[in-house]
N, CA, C and O of each residue as an XYZ file, in Angstrom:
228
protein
N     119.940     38.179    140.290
C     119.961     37.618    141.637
C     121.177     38.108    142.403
O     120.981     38.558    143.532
N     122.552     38.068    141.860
C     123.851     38.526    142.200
C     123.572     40.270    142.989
O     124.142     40.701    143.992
N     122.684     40.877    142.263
C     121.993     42.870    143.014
C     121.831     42.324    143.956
O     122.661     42.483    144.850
N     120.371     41.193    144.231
C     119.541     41.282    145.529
C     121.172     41.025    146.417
O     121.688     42.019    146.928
N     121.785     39.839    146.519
C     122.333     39.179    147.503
C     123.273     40.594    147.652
O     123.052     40.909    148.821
N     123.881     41.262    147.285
C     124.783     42.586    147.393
C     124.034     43.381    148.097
O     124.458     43.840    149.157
N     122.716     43.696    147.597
C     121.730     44.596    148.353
C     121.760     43.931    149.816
O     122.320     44.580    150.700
N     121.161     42.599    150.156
C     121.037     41.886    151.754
C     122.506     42.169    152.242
O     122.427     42.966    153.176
N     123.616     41.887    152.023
C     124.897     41.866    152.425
C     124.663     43.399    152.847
O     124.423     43.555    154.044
N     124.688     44.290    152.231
C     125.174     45.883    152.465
C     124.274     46.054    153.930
O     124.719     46.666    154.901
N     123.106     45.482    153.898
C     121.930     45.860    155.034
C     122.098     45.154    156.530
O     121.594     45.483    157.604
N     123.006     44.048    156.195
C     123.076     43.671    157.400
C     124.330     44.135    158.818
O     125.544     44.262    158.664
N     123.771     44.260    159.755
C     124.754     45.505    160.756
C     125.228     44.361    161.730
O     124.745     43.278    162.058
N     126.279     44.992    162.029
C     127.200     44.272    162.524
C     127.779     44.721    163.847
O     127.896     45.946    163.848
N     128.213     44.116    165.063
C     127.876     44.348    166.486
C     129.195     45.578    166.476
O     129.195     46.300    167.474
N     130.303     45.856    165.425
C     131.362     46.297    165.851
C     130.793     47.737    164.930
O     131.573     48.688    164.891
N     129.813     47.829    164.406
C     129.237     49.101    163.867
C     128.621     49.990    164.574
O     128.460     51.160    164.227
N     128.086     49.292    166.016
C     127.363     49.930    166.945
C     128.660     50.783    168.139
O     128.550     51.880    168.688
N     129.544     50.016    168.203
C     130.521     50.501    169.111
C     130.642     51.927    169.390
O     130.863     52.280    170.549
N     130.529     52.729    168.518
C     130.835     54.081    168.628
C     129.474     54.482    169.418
O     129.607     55.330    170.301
N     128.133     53.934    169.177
C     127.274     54.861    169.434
C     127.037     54.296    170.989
O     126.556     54.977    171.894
N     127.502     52.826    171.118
C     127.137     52.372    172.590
C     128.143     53.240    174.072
O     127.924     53.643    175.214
N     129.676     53.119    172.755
C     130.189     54.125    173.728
C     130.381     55.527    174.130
O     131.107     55.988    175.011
N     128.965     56.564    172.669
C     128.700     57.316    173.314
C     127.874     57.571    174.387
O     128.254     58.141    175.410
N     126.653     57.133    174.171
C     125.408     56.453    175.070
C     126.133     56.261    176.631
O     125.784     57.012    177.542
N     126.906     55.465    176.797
C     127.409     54.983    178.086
C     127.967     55.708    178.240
O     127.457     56.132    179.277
N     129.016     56.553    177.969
C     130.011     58.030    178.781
C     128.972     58.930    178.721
O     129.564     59.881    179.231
N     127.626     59.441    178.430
C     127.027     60.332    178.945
C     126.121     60.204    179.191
O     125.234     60.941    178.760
N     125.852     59.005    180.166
C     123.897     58.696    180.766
C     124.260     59.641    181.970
O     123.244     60.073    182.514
N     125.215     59.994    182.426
C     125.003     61.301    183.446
C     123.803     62.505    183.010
O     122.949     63.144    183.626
N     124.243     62.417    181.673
C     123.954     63.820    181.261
C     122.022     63.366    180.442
O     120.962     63.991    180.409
N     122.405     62.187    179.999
C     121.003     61.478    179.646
C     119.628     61.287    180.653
O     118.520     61.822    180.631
N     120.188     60.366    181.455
C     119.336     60.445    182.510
C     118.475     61.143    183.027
O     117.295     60.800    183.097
N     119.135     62.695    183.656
C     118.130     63.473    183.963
C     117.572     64.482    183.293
O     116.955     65.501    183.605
N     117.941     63.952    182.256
C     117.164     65.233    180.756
C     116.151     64.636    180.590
O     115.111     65.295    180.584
N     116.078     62.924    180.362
C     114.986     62.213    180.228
C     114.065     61.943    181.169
O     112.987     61.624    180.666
N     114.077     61.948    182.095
C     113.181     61.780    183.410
C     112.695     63.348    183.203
O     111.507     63.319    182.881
N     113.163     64.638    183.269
C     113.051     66.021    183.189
C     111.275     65.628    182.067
O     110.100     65.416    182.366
N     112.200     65.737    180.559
C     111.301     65.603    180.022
C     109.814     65.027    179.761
O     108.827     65.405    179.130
N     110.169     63.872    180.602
C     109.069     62.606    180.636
C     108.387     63.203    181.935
O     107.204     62.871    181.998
N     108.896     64.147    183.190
C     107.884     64.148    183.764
C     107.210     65.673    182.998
O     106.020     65.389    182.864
N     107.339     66.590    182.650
C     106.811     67.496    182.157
C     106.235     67.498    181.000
O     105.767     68.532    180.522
N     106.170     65.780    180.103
C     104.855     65.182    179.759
C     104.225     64.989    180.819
O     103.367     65.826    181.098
N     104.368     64.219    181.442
C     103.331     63.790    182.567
C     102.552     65.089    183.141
O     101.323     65.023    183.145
N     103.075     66.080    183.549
C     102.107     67.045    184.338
C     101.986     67.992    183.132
O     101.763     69.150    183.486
N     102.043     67.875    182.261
C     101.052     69.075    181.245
C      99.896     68.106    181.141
O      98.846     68.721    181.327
N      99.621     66.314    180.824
C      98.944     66.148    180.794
C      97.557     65.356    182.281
O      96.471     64.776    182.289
N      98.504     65.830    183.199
C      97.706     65.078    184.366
C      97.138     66.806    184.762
O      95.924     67.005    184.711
N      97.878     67.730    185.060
C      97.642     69.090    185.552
C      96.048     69.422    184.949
O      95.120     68.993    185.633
N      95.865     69.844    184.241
C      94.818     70.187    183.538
C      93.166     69.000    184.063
O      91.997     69.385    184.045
N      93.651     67.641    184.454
C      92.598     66.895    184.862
C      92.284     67.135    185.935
O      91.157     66.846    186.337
N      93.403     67.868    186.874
C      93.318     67.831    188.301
C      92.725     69.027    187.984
O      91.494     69.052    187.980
N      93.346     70.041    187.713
C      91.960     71.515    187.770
C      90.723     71.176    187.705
O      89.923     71.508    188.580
N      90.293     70.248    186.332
C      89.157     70.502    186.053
C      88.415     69.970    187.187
O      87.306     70.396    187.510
N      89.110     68.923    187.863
C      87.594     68.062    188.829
C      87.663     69.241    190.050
O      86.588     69.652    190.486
N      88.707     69.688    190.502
C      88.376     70.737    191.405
C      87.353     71.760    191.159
O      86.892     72.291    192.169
N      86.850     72.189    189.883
C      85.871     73.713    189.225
C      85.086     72.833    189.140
O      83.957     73.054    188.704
């Protein structure tokens, strides 16, 4: 029983573990932002483009 409770202890995360990654995240949503909108719309028109041809033919 003494493994499991060592095992739960090791797994549980803790708000001062995240720090590094929140304050990378936040010093570069400049650079985030419009990579992600970029990307997300060029999902969008590979898959809308192709519907719009077809009803035009």
């Amino acid at each position: 029983m003494n493994e499991m409770a060592n095992t739960v202890s090791a797994l549980v995360l803790k708000s001062d573990q995240f720090t590094g990654l929140t304050d990378t995240i936040t010093s570069n949503l400049d650079v985030l932002i419009p990579v992600g909108l970029t990307i997300m719309g060029i999902m969008i028109a590979v898959s809308l483009i192709p519907r719009i041809v077809y009803k035009f033919l």
